[in-house]
C-alpha positions as CSV (number, residue, x, y, z in Angstrom):
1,X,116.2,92.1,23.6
2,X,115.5,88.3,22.8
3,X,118.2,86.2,21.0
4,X,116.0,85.9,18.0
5,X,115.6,89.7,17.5
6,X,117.3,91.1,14.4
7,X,118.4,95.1,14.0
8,X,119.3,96.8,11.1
9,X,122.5,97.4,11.2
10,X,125.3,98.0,8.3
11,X,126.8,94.6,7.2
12,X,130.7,94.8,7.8
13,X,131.6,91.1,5.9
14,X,129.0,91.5,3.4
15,X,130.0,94.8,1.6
16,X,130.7,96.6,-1.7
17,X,131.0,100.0,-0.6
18,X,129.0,100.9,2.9
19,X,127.5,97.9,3.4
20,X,124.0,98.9,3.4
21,X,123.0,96.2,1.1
22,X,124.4,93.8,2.9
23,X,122.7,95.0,6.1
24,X,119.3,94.9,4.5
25,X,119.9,91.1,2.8
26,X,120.8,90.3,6.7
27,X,117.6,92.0,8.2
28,X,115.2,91.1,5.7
29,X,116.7,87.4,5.2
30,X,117.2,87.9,1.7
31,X,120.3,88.2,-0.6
32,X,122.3,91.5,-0.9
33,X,122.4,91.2,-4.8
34,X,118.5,91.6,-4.5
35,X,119.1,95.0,-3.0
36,X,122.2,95.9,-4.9
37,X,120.2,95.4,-8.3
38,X,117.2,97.5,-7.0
39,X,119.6,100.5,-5.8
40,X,121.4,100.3,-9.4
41,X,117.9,100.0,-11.1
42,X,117.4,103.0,-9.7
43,X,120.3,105.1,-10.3
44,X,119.6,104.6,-14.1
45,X,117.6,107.4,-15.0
46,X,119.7,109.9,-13.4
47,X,121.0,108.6,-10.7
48,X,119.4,110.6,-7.9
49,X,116.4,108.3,-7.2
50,X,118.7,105.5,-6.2
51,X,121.7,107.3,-5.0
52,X,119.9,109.5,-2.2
53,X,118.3,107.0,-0.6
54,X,121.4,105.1,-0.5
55,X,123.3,107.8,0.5
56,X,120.7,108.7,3.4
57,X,120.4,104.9,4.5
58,X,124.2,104.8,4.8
59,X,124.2,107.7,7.0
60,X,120.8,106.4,9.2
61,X,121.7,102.9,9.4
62,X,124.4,102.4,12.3
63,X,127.1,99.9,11.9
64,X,128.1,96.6,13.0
Protein backbone atom coordinates (compact mmCIF):
# COMPACT_ATOMS: atom_id res chain seq x y z
CA UNK A 1 0.00 0.00 0.00
CA UNK A 2 1.24 3.68 -1.00
CA UNK A 3 1.85 6.26 1.84
CA UNK A 4 -1.03 8.29 0.61
CA UNK A 5 -3.64 5.41 0.94
CA UNK A 6 -6.16 5.82 3.70
CA UNK A 7 -8.24 2.68 5.46
CA UNK A 8 -11.04 2.80 7.45
CA UNK A 9 -10.30 2.05 10.48
CA UNK A 10 -11.90 2.97 14.08
CA UNK A 11 -10.43 6.31 15.43
CA UNK A 12 -8.75 5.58 18.87
CA UNK A 13 -7.93 9.63 19.87
CA UNK A 14 -10.98 10.91 18.22
CA UNK A 15 -13.76 9.06 20.13
CA UNK A 16 -17.00 9.32 22.15
CA UNK A 17 -17.92 5.90 22.49
CA UNK A 18 -16.36 3.32 19.66
CA UNK A 19 -14.93 5.64 17.68
CA UNK A 20 -16.65 5.03 14.54
CA UNK A 21 -17.27 8.58 13.96
CA UNK A 22 -14.14 9.47 14.36
CA UNK A 23 -12.82 6.86 11.95
CA UNK A 24 -15.21 7.99 9.21
CA UNK A 25 -14.26 12.11 9.78
CA UNK A 26 -10.59 10.55 9.31
CA UNK A 27 -11.42 8.48 6.10
CA UNK A 28 -13.63 10.78 4.44
CA UNK A 29 -11.51 14.08 5.58
CA UNK A 30 -14.26 15.51 7.17
CA UNK A 31 -15.28 16.32 10.81
CA UNK A 32 -16.59 13.63 13.31
CA UNK A 33 -19.42 16.01 14.57
CA UNK A 34 -20.72 15.74 10.89
CA UNK A 35 -21.10 12.07 11.39
CA UNK A 36 -22.07 12.18 15.05
CA UNK A 37 -25.05 14.60 14.19
CA UNK A 38 -26.20 12.26 11.27
CA UNK A 39 -26.08 9.03 13.54
CA UNK A 40 -28.16 11.00 16.28
CA UNK A 41 -30.51 12.43 13.53
CA UNK A 42 -31.16 9.16 13.05
CA UNK A 43 -31.78 7.57 16.18
CA UNK A 44 -34.67 10.18 16.74
CA UNK A 45 -37.57 8.47 15.52
CA UNK A 46 -36.99 5.37 17.32
CA UNK A 47 -33.69 4.84 17.54
CA UNK A 48 -33.22 1.78 15.38
CA UNK A 49 -32.44 3.50 12.03
CA UNK A 50 -29.39 5.10 13.50
CA UNK A 51 -28.38 2.73 16.23
CA UNK A 52 -28.03 -0.44 13.89
CA UNK A 53 -25.98 0.81 11.60
CA UNK A 54 -23.80 2.16 14.15
CA UNK A 55 -23.83 -0.75 16.05
CA UNK A 56 -22.93 -2.95 12.79
CA UNK A 57 -20.25 -0.40 11.68
CA UNK A 58 -18.63 -0.72 15.13
CA UNK A 59 -18.48 -4.28 14.84
CA UNK A 60 -17.25 -4.23 10.74
CA UNK A 61 -14.88 -1.45 11.11
CA UNK A 62 -11.43 -2.84 12.60
CA UNK A 63 -9.56 -0.71 14.95
CA UNK A 64 -6.56 1.40 15.06
Amino acid sequence: MGEGEHKLRRSRSDRLLAGVCGGLGEFFGLSPWIFRIVFLILSMPGGLPGVIPYILLWVIIPGE
